[in-house]
N, C-alpha and C positions, 0 to 999 in steps of 0.2 A: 202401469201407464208408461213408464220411461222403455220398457223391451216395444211396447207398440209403439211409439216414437220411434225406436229407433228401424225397427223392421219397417215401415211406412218411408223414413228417408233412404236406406236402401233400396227398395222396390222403385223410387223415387228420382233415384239418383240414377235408373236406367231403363226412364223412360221413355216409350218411343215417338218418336216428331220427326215423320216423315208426311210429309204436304199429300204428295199421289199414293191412290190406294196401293199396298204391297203386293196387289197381283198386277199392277199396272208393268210393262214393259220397258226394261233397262235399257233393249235396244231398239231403234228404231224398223220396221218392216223394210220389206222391198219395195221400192218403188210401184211399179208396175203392182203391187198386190197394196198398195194402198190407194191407188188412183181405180183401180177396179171394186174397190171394198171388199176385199179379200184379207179384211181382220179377225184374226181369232180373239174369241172370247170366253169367256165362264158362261155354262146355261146354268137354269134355276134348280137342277138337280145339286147339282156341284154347290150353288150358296146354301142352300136349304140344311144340307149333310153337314156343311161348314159350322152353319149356326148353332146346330145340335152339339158338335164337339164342341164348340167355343162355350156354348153357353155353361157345359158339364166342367171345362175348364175353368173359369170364371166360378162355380159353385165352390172350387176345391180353395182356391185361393182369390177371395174377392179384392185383394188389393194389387192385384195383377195388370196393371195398365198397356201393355201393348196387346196383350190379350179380351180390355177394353174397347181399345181402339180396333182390332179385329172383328169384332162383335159387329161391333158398328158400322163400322165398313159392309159386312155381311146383309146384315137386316137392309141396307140403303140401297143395296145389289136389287134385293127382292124386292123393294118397293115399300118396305115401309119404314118412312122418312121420320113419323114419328117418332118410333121406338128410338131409329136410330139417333134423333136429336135428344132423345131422354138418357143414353149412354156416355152419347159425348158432355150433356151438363155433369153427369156424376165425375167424367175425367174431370173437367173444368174444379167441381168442388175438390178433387182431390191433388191436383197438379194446378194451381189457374197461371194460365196462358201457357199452356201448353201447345205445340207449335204443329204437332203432327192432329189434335182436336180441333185448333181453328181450320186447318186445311180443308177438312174431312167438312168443316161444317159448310166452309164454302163450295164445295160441292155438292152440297144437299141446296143450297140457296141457289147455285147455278142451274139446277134440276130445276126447281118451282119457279123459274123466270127471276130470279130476285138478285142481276148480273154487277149492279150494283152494291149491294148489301156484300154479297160473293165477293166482289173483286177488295172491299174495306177487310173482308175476314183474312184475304190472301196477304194480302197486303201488311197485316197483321204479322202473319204468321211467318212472312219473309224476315221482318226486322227481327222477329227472335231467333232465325235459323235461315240464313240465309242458302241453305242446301236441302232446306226440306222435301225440294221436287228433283232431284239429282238429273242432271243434263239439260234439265228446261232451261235454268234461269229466270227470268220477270215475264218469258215466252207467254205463261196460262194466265196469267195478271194483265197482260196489255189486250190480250184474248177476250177476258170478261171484262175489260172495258172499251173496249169494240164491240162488244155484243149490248152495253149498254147503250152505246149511243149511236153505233152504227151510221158512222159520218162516211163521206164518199171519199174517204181514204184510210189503205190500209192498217191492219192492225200494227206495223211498224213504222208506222206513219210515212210512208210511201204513197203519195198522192196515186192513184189509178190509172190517172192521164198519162203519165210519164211513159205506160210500155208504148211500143215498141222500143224507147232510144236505149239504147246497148249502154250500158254502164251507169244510169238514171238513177240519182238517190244513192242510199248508203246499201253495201252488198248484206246478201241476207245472209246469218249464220245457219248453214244447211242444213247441219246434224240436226240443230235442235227444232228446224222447220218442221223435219223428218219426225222428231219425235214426239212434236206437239200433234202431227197429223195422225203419228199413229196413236197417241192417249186419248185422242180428243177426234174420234173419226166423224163428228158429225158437227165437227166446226166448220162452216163454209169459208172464210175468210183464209184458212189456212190452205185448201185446196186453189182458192185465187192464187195466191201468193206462190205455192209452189208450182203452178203455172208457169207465171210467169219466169219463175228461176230457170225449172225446164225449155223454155223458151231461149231464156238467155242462152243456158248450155247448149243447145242445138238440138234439143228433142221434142221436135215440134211435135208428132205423134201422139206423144206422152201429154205435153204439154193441151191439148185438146182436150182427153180425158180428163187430166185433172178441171177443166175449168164445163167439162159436161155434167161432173159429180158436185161441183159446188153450186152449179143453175138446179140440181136435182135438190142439194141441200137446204136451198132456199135462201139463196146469196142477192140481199136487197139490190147490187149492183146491175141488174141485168141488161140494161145495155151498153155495159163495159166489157162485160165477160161476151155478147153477142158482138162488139166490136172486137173483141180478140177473136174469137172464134172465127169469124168470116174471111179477116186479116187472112189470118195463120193457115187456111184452108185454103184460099185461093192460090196463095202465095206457093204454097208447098203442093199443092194437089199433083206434078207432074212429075209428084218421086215413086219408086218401084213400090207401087203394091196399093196406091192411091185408085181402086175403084168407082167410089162412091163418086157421082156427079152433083151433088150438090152436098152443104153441110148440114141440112136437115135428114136427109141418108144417113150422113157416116155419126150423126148424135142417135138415130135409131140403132147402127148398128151397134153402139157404142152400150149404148140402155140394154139391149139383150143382153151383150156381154157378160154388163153389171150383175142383172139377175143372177147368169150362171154361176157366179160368185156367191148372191145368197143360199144358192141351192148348195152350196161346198161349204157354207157356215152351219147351215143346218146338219149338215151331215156328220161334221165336227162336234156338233155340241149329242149326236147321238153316240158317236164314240164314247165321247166324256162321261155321258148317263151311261153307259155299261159300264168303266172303270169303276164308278160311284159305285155302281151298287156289288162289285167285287170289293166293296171296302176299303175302298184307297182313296188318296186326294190327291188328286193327278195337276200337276200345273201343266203348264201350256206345253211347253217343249217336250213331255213327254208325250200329251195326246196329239200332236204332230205325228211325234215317230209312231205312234199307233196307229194314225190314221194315214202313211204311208204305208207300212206293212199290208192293213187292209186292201189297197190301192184305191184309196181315197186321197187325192193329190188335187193342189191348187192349178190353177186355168195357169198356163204360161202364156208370155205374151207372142210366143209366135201360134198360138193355137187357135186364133181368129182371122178366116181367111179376108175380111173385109178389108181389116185395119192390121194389118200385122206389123210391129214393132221391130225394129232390125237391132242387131247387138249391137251396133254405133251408139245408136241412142241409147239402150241399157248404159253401154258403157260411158258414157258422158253426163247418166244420169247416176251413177254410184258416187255413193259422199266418202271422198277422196279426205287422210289428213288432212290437216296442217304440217307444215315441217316445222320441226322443232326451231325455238327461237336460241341461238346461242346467245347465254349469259356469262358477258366479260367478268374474266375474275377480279375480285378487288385488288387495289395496289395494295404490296406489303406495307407496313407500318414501318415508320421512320423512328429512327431511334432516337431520345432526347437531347444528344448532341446536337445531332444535323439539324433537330426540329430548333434548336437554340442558334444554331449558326446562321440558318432561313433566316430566323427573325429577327436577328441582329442584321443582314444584309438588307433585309426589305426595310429599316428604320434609317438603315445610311442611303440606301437608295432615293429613299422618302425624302431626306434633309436635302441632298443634293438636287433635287428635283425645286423644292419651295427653293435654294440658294440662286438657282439658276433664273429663275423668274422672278428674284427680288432685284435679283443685276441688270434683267429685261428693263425692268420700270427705272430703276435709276438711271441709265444709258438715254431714256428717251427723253429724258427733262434737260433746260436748254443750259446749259453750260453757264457759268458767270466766270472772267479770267480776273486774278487780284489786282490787276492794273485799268481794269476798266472801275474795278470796285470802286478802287482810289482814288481815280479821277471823276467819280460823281460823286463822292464824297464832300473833295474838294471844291467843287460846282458849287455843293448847296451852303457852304459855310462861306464863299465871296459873295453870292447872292445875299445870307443871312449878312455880313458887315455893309454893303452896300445900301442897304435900305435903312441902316442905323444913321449914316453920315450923311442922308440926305435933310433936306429943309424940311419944314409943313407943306403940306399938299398946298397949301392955297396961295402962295407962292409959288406956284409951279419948279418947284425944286431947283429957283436959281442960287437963294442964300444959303450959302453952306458953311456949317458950323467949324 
């Protein structure tokens, strides 16, 4: 009993709590290939093979919890959310509140509509790990509650009214708009937003599509995004390569596009099924370079003659650092001399300070001189013998004794 104790807190002691699934994306996509939905994915070949090792894995050593959490993650790929929520209870029995299980589960509950329940689990699962979604931040959390109550402002609480005015509201942190858009490609609220940012930056182009993919998404805003859209089209129509005559044109030309990006996903995910079945478990960047070799390559943006995209805009639309912030070094430490010397000066400083305002008060009260003293003195004791030497009052004080 005490070697299983002890093998259970080791297995235990390392395990895994990561919020986003492990096959989920470190870095954010290109722009332009996520405004088009030209996101790569795992097809069902690739989880299926998954689950089969995992599950063989898991047979060999069942106290294996990231290998749990794999499982799980897998089965939820496929579709079935049961099984997967009957894995994540066994992590729960065996780890409870485990940070990478509640994640996992709020994404099963964000799947069956339940955006609520979802955003309590995430929320959850921040306060034990506050890195569990590495680059997001609270990004997926303010997400699933926007998608709860879907009010007519932003998921960063950016009122909607506010675009066009340049500098409106608090700026958005790009990278991770970037990276919520590329985890989460069928968030609408996320393609609003980065909209609008491309708007700011000056890619109006871009900024177009992004807000054609979110009216596709099925973004309740639609005549905010129909007031950008019109905006932003008339406004700009008279730059190189603006053929379209109206904005109902250039959102058709826009939707073709889109398609030919599904046709370059499906052809991705057949690469992938030949890898699979050469025995391999190919992640993403490698079935890329496979499917470049084939010359199966992503739509670029100057490849559409309707709407083509100019490198200004790429370039204006690439998420740029931060510059590093210099942090001043502390002051050396003072030795306990001088730290003695300080404090003897600030205590004489102190006294001569209360001296100086006891002398204020005393200067302003009214002087008395000894010789005035004296002579009221003397006043009040000829007056006191005076009144002795007089008569009775009723006599009017002519007999005097």
């Amino acid at each position: 009993m005490t070697i299983r104790l002890a093998l259970l807190a080791t297995i235990l002691s390392g395990s895994f709590s990561r919020a986003c699934p492990p096959s989920a994306a470190a870095e954010p996509e290109d722009v332009f290939d996520l405004v088009s939905g030209q996101v790569p994915s795992h097809g069902e070949t690739y989880w299926t093979l998954r689950e089969v090792r995992l599950d063989t894995r898991l047979r060999s050593n069942i106290m294996d919890l990231p290998t749990r959490l794999f499982l799980a993650e897998a089965r939820a790929a496929l579709g079935r959310d049961g099984e997967a929520g009957t894995v994540l209870a066994s992590i729960e029995q065996l780890d409870p509140g485990n940070a990478g299980a509640a994640a996992l589960l709020a994404d099963l509950r964000e799947r069956a509509g339940g955006f609520l329940s979802a955003a309590e689990s995430l929320s959850a699962a921040l306060l034990r790990n506050q890195d569990v979604c590495p680059g997001l931040g609270d990004f997926h959390l303010r997400a699933l509650r926007w998608s709860a109550s879907q009010r007519n402002i932003g998921f960063l609480d950016e009122p909607y009214s506010t675009w066009p005015t340049p500098g409106a509201g608090p700026r958005v942190d790009y990278f991770r708009l970037l990276l919520l858009a590329t985890r989460c490609p069928r968030f609408p609220d996320a393609m609003l937003v980065l909209g609008d940012e491309l708007s700011r930056r000056g890619a109006q182009n871009l900024a177009i599509w992004a807000w054609v993919r979110a009216l596709d998404l099925g973004h309740p805003a639609k005549s905010e995004l129909s007031r950008r859209l019109e905006t932003t089209f008339f406004l700009w129509r008279v730059g190189s390569g603006r053929a379209e005559a109206s904005i109902d044109a250039a959102m058709a030309a826009i939707r073709r596009n889109v398609s030919t990006a599904e046709r370059w996903r499906t052809g991705f995910q057949r690469v992938e099924w030949r890898l699979v079945l050469e025995g391999r478990e190919p992640g993403i960047a490698e079935v890329l370079a496979e499917c470049r070799r084939c010359g199966i390559s992503r739509a670029a943006a100057g490849d559409f003659a309707e709407l083509p995209i100019g490198e200004a805009e790429l370039i204006a639309a690439e998420p740029r650092p931060e510059p590093p912030r210099s942090n001043p070094a502390r002051p050396p430490r003072l030795d306990p001399w001088t730290v003695s010397a300080l404090r003897t000066l600030a205590i004489a400083a102190g006294t001569l300070f209360l001296a100086c305002i006891a002398c204020l008060i005393v200067a302003r009260l009214a002087p008395i001189s000894p010789r005035k003293s004296r002579a009221l003195t003397l006043s009040r004791y000829a007056q006191r013998m005076r009144s002795r030497r007089r008569g009775p009052s009723m006599f009017g004080g002519i007999c005097a004794c």
